[in-house]
N, C-alpha and C positions, 0 to 999 in steps of 0.2 A: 553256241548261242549265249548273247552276255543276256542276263534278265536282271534288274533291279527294280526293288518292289519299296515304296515308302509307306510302310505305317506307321500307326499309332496305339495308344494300350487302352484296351477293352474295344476295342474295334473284330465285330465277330465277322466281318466281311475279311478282313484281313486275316484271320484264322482260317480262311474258305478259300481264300487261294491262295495261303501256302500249304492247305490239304491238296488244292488242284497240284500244283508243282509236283510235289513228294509223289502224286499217283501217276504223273507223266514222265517220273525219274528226271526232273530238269532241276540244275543247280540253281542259286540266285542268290544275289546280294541283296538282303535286308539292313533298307535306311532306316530305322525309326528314331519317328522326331513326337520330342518329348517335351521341348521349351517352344514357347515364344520366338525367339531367334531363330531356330531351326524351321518353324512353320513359315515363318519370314521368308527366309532364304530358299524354302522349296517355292513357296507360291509367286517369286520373283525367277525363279533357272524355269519353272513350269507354270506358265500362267493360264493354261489350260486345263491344267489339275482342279478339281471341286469334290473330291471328296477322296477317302482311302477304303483300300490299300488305291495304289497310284502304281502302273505296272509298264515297264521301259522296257521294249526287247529290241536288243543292238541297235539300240537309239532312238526308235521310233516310239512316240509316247503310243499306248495300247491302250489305258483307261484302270476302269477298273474292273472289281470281280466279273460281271457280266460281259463287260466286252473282252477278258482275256478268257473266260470259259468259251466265247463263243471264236476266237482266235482259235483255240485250241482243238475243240470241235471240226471249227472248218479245215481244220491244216491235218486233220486225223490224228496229232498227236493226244487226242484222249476220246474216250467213248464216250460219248451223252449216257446219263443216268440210262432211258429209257431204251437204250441201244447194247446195253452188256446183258 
């Protein structure tokens, strides 16, 4: 599975799901964009992106924390809080 995640710094949603990653054992490439240019250049390749992290799995844009915890849930690759 490719997974590409774009954050930014001090974004505590983006520390939440590369906590989710690390407890699913999934690898991933962290984009973070730091400039102007860079937020440019995502919000023109993903113009459906509106906020981070911003989470790509083999291509298909997923969203963010909420909707890739809920990707994750439903595909069984991780346990709901309320389910371990």
């Amino acid at each position: 599975m490719n997974i590409i995640i774009y954050t930014r710094s001090g974004c505590k949603y983006c520390s939440q799901v590369k906590e989710l990653m690390s407890r699913s054992q999934f690898e991933y490439e962290e984009r973070f964009i730091s400039t102007p240019e860079q937020r440019q250049k995502f919000l023109t390749e993903h113009a459906g992106a509106k906020t981070y992290p911003y989470v790509i799995i083999d291509g298909k844009p997923i969203g963010g924390l909420v909707e890739t915890a809920k990707l994750f849930v439903e595909n069984k690759w991780i346990k709901a809080q309320n389910q371990q």
